[in-house]
DODO-136926 format. One record per residue (C-alpha): x, y, z; residue in one letter. Coordinates in Angstrom, 2 decimals, padded with zeros to 5 digits. Layout:
// DODO-136926
(site (X; Y; Z); "A") ...
END
This chain:
// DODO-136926
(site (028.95; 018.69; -016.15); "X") (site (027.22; 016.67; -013.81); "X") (site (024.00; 014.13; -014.41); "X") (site (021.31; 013.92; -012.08); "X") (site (018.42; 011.72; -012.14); "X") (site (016.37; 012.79; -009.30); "X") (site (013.41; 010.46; -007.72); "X") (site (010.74; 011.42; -006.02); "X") (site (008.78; 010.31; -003.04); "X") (site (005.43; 008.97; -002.40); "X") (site (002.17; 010.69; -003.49); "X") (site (004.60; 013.54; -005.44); "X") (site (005.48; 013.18; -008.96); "X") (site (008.73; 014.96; -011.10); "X") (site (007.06; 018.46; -009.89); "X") (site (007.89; 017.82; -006.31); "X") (site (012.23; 018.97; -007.78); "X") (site (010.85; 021.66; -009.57); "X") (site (012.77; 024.21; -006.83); "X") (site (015.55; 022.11; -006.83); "X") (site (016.13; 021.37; -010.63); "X") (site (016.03; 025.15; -012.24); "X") (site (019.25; 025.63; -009.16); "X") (site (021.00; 022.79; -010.69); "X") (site (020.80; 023.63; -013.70); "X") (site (022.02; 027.00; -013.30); "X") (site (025.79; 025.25; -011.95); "X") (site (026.07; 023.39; -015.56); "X") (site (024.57; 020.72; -014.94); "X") (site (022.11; 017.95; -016.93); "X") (site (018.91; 017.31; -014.70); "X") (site (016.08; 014.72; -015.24); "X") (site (013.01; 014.64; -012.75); "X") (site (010.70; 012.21; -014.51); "X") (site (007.16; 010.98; -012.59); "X") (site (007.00; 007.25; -011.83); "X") (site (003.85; 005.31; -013.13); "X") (site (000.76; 006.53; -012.04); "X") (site (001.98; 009.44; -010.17); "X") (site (001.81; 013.40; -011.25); "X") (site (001.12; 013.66; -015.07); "X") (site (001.92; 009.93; -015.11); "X") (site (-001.56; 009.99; -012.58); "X") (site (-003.77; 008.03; -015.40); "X") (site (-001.25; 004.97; -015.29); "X") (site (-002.12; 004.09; -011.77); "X") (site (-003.51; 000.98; -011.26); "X") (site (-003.19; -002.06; -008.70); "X") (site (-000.32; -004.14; -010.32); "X") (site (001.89; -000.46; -010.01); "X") (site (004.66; -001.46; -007.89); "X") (site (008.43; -000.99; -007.09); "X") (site (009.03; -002.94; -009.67); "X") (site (007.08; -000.71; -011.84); "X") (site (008.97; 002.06; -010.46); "X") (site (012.66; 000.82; -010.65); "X") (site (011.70; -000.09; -014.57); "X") (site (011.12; 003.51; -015.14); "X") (site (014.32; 004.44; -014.10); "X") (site (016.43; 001.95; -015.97); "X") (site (014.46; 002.28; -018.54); "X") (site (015.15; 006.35; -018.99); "X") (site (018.94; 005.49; -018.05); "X") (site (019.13; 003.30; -020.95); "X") (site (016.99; 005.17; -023.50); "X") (site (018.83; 008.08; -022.72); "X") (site (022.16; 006.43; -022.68); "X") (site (022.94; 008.01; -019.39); "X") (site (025.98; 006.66; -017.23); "X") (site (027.98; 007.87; -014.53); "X") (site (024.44; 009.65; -013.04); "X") (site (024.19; 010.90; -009.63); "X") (site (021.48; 008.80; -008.70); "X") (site (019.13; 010.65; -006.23); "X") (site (015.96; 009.55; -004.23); "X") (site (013.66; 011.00; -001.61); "X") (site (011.69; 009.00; 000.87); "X") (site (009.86; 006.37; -001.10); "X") (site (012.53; 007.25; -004.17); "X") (site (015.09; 005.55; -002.26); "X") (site (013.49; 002.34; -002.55); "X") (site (013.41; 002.88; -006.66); "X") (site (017.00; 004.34; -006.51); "X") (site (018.48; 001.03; -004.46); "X") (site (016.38; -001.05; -007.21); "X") (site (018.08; 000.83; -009.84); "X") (site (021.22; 000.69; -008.73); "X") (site (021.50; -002.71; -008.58); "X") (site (019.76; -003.28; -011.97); "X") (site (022.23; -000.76; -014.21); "X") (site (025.02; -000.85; -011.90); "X") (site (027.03; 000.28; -014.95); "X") (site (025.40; 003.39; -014.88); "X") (site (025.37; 004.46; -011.62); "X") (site (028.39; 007.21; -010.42); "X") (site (027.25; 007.56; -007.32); "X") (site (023.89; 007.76; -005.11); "X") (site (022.02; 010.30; -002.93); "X") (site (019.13; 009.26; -000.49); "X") (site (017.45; 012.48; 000.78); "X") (site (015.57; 011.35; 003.80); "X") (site (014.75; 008.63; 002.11); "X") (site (014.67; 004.39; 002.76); "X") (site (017.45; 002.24; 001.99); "X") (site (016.44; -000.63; 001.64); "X") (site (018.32; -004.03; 001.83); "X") (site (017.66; -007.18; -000.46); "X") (site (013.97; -008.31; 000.48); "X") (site (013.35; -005.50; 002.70); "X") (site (010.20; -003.70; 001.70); "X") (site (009.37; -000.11; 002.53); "X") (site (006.86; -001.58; 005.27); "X") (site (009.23; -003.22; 006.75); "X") (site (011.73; -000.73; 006.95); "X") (site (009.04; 001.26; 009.10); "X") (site (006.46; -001.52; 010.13); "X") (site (003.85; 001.25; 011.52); "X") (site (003.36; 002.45; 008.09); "X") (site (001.14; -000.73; 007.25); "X") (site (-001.37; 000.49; 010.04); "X") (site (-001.11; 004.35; 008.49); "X") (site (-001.43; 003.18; 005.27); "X") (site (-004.70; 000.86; 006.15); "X") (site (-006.13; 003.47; 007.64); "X") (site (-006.48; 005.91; 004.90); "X") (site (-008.73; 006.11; 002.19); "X") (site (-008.94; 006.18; -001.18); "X") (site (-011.21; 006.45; -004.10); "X") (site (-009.52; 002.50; -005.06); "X") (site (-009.24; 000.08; -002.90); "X") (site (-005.62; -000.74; -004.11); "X") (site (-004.52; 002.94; -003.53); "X") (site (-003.30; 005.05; -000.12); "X") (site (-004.35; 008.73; -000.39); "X") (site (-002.01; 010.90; 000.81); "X") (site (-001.12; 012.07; 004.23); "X") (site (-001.12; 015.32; 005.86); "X") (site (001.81; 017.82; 004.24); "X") (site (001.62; 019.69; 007.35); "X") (site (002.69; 016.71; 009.57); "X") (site (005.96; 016.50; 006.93); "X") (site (007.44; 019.82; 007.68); "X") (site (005.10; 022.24; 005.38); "X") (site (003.92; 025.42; 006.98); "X") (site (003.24; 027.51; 004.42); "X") (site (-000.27; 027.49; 003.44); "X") (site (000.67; 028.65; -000.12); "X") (site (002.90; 025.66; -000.34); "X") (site (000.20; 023.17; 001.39); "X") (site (-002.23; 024.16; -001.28); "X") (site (000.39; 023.68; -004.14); "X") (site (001.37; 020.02; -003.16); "X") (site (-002.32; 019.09; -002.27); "X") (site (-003.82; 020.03; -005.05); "X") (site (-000.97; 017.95; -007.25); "X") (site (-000.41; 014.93; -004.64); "X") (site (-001.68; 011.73; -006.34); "X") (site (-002.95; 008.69; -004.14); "X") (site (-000.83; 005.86; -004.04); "X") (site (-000.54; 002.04; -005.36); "X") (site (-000.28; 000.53; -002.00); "X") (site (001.94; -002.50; -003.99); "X") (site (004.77; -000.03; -004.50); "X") (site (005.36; 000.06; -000.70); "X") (site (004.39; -003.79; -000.07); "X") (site (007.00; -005.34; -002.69); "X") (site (010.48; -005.73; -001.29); "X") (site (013.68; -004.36; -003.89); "X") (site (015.32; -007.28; -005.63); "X") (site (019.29; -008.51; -004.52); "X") (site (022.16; -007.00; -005.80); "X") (site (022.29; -003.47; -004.16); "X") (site (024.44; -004.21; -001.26); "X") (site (027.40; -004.73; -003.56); "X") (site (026.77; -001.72; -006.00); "X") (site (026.52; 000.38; -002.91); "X") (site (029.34; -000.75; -001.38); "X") (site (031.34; -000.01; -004.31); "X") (site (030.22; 003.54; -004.75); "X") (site (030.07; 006.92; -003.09); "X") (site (026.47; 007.40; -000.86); "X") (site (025.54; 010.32; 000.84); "X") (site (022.18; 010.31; 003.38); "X") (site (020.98; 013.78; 003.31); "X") (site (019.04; 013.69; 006.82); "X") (site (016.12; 016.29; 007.49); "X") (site (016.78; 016.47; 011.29); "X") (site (013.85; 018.71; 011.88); "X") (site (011.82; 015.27; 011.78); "X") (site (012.40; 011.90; 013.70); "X") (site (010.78; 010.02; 010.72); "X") (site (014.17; 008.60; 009.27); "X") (site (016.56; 009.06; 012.07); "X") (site (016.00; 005.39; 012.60); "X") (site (017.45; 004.65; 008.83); "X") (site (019.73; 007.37; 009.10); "X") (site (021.43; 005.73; 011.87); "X") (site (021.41; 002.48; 010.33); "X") (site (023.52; 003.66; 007.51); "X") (site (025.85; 005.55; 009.06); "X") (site (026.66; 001.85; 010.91); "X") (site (026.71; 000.68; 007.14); "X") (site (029.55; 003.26; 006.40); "X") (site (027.70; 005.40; 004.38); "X") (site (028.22; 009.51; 004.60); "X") (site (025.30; 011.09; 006.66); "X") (site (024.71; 014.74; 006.60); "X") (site (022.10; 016.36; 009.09); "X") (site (020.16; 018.92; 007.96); "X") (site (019.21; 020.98; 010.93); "X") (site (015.87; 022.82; 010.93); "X") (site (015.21; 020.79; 007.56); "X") (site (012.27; 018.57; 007.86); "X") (site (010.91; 015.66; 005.45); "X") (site (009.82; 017.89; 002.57); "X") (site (012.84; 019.39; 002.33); "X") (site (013.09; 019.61; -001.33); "X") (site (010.34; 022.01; -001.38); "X") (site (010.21; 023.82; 001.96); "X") (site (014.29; 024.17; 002.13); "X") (site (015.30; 023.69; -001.87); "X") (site (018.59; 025.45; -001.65); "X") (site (020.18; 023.63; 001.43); "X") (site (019.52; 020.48; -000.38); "X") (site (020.73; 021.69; -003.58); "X") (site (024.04; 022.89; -001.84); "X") (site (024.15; 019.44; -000.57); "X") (site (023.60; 017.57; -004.17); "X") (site (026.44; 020.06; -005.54); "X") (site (028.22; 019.14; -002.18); "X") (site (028.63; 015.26; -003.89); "X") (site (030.39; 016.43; -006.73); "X") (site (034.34; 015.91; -007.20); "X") (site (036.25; 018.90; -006.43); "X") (site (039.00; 019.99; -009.86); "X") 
END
């Protein structure tokens, strides 16, 4: 049996796996989807000091409270910033990480300046709090189903702009380099090819997922559930 500690991405919360965690269960395997601070039922923790900091305490905090180790360590889009943080924080812990469309950050890098023209986006949208981004668009992330647009609208949460402004502290360049990492690439998209390709020159294992597109985890659950189960050693 297998641990995963998945991590979701900006606006979502723990709901955003809830397609993906019932299939891994089903192989055997133990599955945590928790909501970072001030996101889905963690909404009434949001406030301005909420950052990646924040964020990447929540993790190690359930890794250690738990007393999980050897976890399969997974983050989409913003969640790859937590899991990098995370990874270098508790590298005892960590078995091996999955970035599903997600950044990957390196030491001092924030999330805006792994893709600059998010700044402008995020500057441009409004929010009840000055401090927060609401979210963007669904449709322009790969959902088409209107059932589906409804569902994640109606849960989406605005966002601390801090957690995309504070870079991820040192030490995840050697934890990484010491462990397996897949990039799970939603191809259908161009958001992340840019990342994608710069971790593939990295040496890390990039899958494309053709016909996939950023919301993956929702719109496409079982391809990227195929592709978690994919990570696992083979008996």
């Amino acid at each position: 049996m297998a641990t995963f500690v998945l991590v979701h991405g900006s606006w979502l919360g723990g709901w955003s796996w809830s397609r993906v965690r019932p299939r891994l269960l089903a192989a055997g395997h133990d599955v945590w989807a928790h909501s970072l601070t001030g996101l889905g039922d963690r909404r009434h923790l949001a406030a301005a000091d909420v950052g990646l900091s924040t964020h990447i305490g929540d993790i190690v905090d359930l890794l250690r409270c738990e007393d999980l180790s050897e976890v399969i360590l997974v983050g989409h889009s913003y969640g790859g910033m937590v899991v990098t943080g995370v990874a270098a924080a508790v590298p005892e812990r960590i078995g091996q990480v999955v970035y599903v469309d997600a950044f990957v950050p390196q030491t001092g890098q924030s999330a805006f300046d792994i893709l600059p023209w998010l700044r402008d986006a995020f500057a441009n949208t409004a929010a009840a709090e000055p401090w927060a981004v609401a979210p963007f668009d669904f449709s322009a992330l790969g959902v088409e189903d209107d059932a589906d647009l409804r569902w994640i609208t109606g849960l989406a949460t605005a966002m601390p702009r801090k957690t995309h402004e504070e870079p991820v502290p040192p030490g995840s360049e050697e934890v990484l380099g010491t462990r397996p990492v897949t990039y799970l690439q939603c191809a259908a998209q161009p958001l992340m090819d840019a990342v994608a390709a710069d971790v593939a020159g990295r040496g890390f294992r990039v899958v494309r997922l053709l016909g996939v597109g950023h919301l993956g985890l929702i719109t496409h659950p079982e391809e990227i559930t195929l592709e978690l189960l994919a990570v696992l050693p083979r008996s």
